[in-house]
Rosetta silent file (secondary structure, phi, psi, omega in degrees, C-alpha in Angstrom):
SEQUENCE: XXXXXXXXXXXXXXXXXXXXXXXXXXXXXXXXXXXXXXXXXXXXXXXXXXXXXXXXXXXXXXXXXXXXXXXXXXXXXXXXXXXXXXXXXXXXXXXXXXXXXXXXXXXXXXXXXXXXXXXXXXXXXXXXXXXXXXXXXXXXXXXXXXXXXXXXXXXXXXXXXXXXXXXXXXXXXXXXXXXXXXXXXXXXXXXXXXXXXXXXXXXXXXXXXXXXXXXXXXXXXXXXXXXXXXXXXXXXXXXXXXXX
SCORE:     score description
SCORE:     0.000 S_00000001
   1 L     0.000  139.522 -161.012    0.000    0.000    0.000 S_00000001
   2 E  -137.348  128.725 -154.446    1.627    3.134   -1.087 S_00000001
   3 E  -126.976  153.206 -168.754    0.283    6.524    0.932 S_00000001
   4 L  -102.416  148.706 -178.437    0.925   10.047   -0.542 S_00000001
   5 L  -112.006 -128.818 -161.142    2.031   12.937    1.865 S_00000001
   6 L   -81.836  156.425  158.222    1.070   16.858    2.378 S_00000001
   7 L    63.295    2.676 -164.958    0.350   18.512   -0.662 S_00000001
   8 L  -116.363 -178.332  179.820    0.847   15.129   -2.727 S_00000001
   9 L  -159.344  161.035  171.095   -1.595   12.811   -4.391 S_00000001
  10 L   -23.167  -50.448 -148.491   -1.552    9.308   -5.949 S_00000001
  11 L  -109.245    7.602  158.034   -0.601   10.174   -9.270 S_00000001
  12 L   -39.310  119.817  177.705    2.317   12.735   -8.314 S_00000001
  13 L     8.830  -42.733  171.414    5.504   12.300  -10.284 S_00000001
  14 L   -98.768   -3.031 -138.822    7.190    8.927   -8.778 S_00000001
  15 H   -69.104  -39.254  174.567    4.299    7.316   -7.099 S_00000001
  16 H   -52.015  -40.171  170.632    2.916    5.507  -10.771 S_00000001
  17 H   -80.814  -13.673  168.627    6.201    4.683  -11.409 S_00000001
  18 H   -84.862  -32.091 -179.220    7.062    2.972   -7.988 S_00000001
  19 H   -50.610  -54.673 -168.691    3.408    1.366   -8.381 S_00000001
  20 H   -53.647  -35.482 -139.491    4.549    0.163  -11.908 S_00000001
  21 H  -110.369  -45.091  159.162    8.143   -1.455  -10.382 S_00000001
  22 H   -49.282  -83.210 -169.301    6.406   -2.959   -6.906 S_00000001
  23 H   -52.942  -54.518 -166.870    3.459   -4.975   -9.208 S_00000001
  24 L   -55.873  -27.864 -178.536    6.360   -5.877  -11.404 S_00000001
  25 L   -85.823   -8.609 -173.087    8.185   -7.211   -8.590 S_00000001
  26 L   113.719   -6.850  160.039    5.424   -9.331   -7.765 S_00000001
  27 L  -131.280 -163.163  172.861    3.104   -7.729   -5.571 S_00000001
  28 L   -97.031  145.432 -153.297   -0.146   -6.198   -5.513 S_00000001
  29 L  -132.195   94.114  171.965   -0.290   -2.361   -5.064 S_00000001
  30 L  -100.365  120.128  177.882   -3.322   -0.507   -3.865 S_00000001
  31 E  -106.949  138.182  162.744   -2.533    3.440   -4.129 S_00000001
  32 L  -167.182  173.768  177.021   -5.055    5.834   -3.323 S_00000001
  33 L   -96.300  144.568  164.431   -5.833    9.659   -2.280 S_00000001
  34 L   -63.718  154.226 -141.217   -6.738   10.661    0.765 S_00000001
  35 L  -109.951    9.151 -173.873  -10.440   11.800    0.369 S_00000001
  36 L  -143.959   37.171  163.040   -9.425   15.831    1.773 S_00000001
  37 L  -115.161   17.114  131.199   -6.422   16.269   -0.266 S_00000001
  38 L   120.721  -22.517  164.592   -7.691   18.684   -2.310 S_00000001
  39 E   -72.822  106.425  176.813   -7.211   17.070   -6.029 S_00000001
  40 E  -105.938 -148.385 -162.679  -10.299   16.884   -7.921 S_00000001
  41 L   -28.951  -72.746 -175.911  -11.544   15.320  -11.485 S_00000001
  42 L   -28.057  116.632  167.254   -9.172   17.575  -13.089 S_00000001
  43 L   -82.479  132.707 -172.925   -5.882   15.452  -13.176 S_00000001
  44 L    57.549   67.721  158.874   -3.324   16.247  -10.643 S_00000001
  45 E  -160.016  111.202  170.684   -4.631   19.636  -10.155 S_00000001
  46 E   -23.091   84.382  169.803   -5.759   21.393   -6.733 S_00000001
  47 L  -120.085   11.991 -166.916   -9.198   22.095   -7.454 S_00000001
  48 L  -122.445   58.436 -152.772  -10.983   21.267   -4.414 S_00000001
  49 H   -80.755   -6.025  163.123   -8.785   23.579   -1.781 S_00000001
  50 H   -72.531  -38.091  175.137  -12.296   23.923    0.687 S_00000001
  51 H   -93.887    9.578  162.707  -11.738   20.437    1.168 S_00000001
  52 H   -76.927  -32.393  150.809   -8.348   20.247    1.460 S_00000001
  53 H   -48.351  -25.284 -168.489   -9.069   23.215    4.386 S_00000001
  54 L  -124.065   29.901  152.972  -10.951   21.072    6.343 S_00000001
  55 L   -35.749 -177.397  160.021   -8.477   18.190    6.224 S_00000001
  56 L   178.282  143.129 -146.899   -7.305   16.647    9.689 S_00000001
  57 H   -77.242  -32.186  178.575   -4.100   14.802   10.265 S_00000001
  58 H   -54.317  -47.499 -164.485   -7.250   11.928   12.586 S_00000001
  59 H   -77.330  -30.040  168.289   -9.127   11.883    9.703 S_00000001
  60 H   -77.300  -41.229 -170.267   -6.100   10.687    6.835 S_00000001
  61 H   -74.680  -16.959  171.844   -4.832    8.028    9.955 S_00000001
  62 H   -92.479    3.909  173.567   -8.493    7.184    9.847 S_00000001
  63 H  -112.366  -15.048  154.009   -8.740    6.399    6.513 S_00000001
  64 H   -99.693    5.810  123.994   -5.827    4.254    5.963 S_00000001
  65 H   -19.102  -76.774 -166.949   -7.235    2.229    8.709 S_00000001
  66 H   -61.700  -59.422 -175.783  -10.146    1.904    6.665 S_00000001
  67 H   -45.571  -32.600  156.397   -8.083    0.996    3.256 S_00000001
  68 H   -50.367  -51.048  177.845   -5.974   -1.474    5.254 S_00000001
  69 H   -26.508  -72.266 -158.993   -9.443   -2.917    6.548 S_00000001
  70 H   -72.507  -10.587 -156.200  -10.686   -3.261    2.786 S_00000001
  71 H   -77.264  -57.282 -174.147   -7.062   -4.261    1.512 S_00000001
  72 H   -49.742  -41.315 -150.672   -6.952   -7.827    4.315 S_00000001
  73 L   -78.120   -8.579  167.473  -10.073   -8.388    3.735 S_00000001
  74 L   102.938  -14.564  113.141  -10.046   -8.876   -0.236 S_00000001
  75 L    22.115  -69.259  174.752  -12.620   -5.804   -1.303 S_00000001
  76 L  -119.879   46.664  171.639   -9.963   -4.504   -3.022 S_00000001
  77 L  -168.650  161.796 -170.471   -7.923   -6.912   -4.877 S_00000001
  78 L   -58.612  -17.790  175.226   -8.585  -10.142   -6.269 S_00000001
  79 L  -148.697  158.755 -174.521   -8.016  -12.497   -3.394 S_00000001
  80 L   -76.795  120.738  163.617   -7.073  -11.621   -0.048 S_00000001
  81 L   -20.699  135.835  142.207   -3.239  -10.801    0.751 S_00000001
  82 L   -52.183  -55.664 -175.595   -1.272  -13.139    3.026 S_00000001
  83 L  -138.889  165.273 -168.110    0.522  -10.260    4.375 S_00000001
  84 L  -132.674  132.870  172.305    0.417   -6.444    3.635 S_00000001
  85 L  -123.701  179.661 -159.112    2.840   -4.007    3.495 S_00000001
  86 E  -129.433  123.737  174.113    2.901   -0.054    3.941 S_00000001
  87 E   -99.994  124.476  177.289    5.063    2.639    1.807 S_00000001
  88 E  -130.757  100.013  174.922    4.495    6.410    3.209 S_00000001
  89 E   -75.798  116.731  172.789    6.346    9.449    1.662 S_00000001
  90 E    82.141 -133.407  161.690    6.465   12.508    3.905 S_00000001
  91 H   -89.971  -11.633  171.796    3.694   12.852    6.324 S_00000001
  92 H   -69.757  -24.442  147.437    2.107   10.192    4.608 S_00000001
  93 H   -26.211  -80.641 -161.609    5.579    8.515    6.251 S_00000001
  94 H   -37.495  -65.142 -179.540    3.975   10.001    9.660 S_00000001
  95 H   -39.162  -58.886 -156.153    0.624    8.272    9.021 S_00000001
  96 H   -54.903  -61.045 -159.296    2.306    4.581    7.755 S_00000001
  97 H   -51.507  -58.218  164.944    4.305    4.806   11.297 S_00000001
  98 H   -42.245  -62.135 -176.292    0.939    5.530   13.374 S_00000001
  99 H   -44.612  -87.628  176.643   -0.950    3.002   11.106 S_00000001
 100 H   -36.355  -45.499  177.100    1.452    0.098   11.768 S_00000001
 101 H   -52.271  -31.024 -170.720    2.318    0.821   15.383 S_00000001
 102 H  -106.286   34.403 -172.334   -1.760    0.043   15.969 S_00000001
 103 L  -137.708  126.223 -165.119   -2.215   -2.673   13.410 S_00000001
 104 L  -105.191  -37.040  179.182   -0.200   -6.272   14.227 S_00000001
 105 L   -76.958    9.322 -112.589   -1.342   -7.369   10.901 S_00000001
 106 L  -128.705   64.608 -172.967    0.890   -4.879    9.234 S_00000001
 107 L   -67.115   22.054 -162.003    4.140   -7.192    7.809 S_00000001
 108 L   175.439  111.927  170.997    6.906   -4.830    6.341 S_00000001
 109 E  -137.047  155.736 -174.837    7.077   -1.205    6.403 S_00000001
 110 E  -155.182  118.528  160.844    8.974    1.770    4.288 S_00000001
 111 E  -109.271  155.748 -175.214    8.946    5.032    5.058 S_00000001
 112 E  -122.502  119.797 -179.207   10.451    7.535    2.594 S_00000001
 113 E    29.453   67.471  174.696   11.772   11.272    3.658 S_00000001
 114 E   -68.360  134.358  178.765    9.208   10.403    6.933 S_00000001
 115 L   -89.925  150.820 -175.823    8.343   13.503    8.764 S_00000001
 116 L  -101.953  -13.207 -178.928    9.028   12.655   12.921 S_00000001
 117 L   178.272  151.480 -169.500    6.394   14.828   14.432 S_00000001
 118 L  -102.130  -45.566 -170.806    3.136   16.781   12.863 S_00000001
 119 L   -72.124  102.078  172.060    3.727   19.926   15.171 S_00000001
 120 L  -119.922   16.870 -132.559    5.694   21.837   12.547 S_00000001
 121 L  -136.523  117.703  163.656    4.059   25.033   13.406 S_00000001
 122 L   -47.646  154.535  165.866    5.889   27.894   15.766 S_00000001
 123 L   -67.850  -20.822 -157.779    3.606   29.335   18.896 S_00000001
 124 L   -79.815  -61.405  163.560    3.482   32.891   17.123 S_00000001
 125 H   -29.046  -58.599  179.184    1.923   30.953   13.825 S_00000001
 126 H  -100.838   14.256  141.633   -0.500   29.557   15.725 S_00000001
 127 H   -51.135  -62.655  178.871   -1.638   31.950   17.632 S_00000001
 128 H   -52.896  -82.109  174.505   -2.195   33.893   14.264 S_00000001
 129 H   -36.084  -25.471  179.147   -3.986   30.958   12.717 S_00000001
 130 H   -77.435  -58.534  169.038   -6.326   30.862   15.949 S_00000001
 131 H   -29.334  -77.345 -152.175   -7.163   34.460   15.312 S_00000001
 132 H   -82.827  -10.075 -168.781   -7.487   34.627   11.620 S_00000001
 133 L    61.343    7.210 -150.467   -9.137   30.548   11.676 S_00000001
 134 E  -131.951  133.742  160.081   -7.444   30.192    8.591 S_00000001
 135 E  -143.806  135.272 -174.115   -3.969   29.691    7.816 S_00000001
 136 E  -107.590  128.726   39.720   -2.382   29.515    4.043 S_00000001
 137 E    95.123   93.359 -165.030    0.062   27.398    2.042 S_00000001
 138 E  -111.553  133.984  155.522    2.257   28.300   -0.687 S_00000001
 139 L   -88.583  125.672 -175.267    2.377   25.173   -3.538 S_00000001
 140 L   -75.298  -27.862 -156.932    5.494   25.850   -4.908 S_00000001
 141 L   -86.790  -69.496 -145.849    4.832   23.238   -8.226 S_00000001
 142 L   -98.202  -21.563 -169.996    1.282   25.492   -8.969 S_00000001
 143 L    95.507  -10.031 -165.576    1.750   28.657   -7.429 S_00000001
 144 L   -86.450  138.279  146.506   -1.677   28.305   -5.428 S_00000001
 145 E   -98.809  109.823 -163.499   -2.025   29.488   -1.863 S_00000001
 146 E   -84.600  140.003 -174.149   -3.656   26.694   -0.053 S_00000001
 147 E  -124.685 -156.887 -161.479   -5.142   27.152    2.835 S_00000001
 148 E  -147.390  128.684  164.177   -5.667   25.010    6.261 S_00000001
 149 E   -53.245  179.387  169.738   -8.454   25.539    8.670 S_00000001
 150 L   -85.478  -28.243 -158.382   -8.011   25.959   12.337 S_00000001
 151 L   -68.523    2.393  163.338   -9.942   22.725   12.613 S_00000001
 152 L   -67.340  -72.389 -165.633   -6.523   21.299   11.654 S_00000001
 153 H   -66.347  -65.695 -177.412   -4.463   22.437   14.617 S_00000001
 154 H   -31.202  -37.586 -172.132   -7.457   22.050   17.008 S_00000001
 155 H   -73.486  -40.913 -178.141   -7.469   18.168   15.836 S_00000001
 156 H   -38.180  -66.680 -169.476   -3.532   17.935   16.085 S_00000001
 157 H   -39.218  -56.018  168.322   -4.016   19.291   19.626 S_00000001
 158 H   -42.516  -52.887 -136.967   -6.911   17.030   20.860 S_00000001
 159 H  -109.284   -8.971 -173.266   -5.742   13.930   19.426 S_00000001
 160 L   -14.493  -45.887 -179.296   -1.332   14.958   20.073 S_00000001
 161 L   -67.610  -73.537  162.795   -1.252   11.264   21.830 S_00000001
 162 L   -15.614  -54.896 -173.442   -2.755    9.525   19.097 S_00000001
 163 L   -93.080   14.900  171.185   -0.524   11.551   16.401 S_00000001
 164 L   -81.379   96.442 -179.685    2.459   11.090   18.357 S_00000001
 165 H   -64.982  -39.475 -160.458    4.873    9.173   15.558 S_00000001
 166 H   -55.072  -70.546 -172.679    7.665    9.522   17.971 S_00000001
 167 H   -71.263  -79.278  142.158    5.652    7.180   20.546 S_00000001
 168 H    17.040  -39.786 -158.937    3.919    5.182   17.349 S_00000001
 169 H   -83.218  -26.258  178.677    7.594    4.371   16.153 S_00000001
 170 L   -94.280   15.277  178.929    8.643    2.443   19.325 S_00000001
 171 L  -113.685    3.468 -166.603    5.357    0.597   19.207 S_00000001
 172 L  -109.269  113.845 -143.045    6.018   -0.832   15.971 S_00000001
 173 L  -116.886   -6.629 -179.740    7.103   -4.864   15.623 S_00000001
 174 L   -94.364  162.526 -166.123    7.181   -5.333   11.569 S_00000001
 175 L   -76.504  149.791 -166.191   10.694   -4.882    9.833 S_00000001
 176 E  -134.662   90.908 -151.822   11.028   -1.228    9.276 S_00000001
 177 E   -92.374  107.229  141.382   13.062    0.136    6.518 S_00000001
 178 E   -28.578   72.487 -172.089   13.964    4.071    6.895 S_00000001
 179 E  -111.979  160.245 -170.606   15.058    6.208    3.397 S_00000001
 180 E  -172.548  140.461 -179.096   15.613    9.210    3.644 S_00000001
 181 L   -79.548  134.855 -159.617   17.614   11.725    1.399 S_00000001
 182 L  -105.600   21.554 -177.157   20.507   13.473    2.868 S_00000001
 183 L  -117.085  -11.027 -170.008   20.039   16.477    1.006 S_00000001
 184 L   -47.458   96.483  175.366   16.573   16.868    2.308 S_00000001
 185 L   -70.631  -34.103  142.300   15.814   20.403    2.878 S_00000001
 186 L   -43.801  -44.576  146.647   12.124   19.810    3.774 S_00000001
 187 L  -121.629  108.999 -157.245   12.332   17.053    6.426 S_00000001
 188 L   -73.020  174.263 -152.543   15.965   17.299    7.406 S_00000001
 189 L   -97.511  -14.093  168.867   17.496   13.732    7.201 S_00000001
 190 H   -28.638  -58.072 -140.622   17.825   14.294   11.470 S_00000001
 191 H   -57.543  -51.416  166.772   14.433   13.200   11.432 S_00000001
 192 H   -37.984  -91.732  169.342   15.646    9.735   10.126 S_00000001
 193 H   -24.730  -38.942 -167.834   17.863    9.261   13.250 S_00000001
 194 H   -79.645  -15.082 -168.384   14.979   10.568   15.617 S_00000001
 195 H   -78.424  -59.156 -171.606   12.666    7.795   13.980 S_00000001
 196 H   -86.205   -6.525  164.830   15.335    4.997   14.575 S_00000001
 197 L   -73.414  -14.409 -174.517   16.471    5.865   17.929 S_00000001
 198 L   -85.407  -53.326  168.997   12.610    5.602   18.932 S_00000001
 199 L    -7.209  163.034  166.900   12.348    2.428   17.163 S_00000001
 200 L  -118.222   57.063  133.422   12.840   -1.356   18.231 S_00000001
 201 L   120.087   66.348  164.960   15.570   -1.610   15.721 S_00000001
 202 L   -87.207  144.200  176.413   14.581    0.262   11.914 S_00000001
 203 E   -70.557  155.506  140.652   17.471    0.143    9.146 S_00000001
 204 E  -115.027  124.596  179.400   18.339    3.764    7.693 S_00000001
 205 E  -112.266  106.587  169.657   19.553    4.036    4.235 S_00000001
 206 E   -73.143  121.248 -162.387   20.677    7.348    3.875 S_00000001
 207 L   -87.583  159.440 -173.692   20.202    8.025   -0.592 S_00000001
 208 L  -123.902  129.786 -132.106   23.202   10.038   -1.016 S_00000001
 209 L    49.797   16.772 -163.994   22.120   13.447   -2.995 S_00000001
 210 L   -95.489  160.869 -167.928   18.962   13.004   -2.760 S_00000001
 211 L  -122.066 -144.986 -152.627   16.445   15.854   -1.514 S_00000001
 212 L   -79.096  -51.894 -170.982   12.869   15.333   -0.219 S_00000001
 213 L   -83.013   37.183  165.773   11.166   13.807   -3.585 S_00000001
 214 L    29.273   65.463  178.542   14.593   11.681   -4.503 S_00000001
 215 L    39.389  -20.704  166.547   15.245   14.351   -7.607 S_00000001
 216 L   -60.915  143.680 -173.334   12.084   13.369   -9.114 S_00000001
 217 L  -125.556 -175.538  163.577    9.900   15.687  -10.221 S_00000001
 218 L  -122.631  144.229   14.283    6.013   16.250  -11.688 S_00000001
 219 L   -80.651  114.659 -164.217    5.199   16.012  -14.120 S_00000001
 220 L   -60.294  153.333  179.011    7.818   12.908  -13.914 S_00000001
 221 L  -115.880    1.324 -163.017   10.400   12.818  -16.599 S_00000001
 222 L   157.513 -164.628  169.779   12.132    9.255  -15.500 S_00000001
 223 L  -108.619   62.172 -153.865   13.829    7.853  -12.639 S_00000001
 224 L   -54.701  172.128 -161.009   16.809    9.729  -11.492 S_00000001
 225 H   -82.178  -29.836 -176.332   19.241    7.319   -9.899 S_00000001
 226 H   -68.590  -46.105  153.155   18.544    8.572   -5.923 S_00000001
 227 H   -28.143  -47.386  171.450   14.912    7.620   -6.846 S_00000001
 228 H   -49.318  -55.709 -157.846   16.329    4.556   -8.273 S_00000001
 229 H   -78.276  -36.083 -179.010   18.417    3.265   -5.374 S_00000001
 230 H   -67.418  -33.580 -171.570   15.163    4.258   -2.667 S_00000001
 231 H   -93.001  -46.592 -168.753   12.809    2.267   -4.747 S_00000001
 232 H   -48.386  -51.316  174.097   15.436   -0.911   -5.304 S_00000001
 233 H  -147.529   89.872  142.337   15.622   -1.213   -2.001 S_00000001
 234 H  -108.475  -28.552 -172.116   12.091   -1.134   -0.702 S_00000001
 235 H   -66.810  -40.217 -172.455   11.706   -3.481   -3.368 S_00000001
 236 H   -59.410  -50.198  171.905   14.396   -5.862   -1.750 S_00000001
 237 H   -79.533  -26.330  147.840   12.830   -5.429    1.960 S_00000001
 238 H   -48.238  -56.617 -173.922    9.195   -6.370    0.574 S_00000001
 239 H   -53.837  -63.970 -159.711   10.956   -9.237   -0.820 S_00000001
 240 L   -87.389   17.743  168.534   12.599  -10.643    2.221 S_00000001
 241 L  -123.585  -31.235 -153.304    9.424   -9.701    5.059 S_00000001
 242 L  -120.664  146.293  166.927    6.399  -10.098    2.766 S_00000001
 243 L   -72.668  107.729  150.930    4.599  -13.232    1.043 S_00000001
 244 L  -128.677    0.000    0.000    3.484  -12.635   -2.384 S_00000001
């Protein structure tokens, strides 16, 4: 299962082509969007930014719940998995780590440039956002300013134990493959290290040039080789934890 992060979607520059290279390797790949991430009909293009406002970080961990649910149970592929594993890029990284720590069926996991904690947000910011209820977004790729209710931060806050990856990471018993880019300007590559010291014992592959998106870009043009080396081997750590 291969989860999308902030600002991303399914069909964003690598994610078809790691879809493509994973079923090629042999397993079965259920991708999907998070239902408040703001990409409608129009492909790959932010047209639905009120409901991408009224996202919440409970509401994406509650929905790959449900797609894990529908994955075991055979709903959405032709026969039901032996074992399932979970790919997360970004905060959809954050999410896989929460997901697995509370799911035992959950046989293999890879996170990719994994974010370490959801509280990204200074007190001054979010003060401001409490005021104005609102807070906005610059997409760098479109140029859009996106914006993010308060009903965001209010959920972070309530639910902080839940959405604690930190605590989530040392709860987690399936083999756990880090990658992470050492060029990463966006989730510094620390983040890696803060993941696997919480851990009961995750690998880190540090890609060596690689930034947050492994040089790939969208509209993808290829595979640059730090993309390359990050996808070989998750393919390699599926192979040796998970049945296909």
């Amino acid at each position: 299962m291969v989860v999308h992060g902030f600002k991303g979607f399914k069909d964003w520059g690598f994610f078809p082509h790691v879809c493509e290279h994973l079923a090629a390797a042999g397993f079965a790949v259920v991708s999907f969007n998070f239902s408040r991430n703001g990409v409608g009909e129009d492909f790959g293009e932010f047209t639905e930014l009120d409901s991408f406002a009224a996202n919440t970080l409970s509401c994406e961990l509650d929905e790959l719940s449900a797609i894990v649910d529908e994955t075991i149970s055979g709903e959405l592929l032709p026969r039901r998995p032996r074992t399932v594993g979970l790919l997360g890029h970004s905060r959809g990284g954050g999410q896989v780590v929460l997901g697995a720590a509370a799911d035992e069926r959950i046989g293999a996991v890879v996170t990719w440039a994994a974010v370490s904690h959801f509280d990204r947000w200074t007190e001054e910011s979010k003060e401001q956002w409490r005021q104005d209820g609102y807070v906005a977004v610059l997409n760098q790729r479109t140029g859009q300013q996106m914006p993010l209710n308060v009903t965001l931060l209010e959920d972070y806050e309530a639910n902080h134990v839940r959405l604690d990856i930190q605590r989530a990471a040392g709860r987690i018993e399936a083999p756990w493959l880090i990658v992470h880019g050492n060029r990463d300007d966006t989730v510094p590559a620390e983040e890696a290290d803060v993941l696997a010291r919480a851990s009961q014992g995750a690998r880190i592959v540090l890609v060596d040039g690689a930034g947050h998106t492994f040089e790939a870009r969208h509209p993808f043009e290829g595979p640059p080789p730090q993309l390359q080396e990050a996808l070989d081997r998750t393919i390699r750590h599926f192979q040796a934890h998970l049945e296909t």
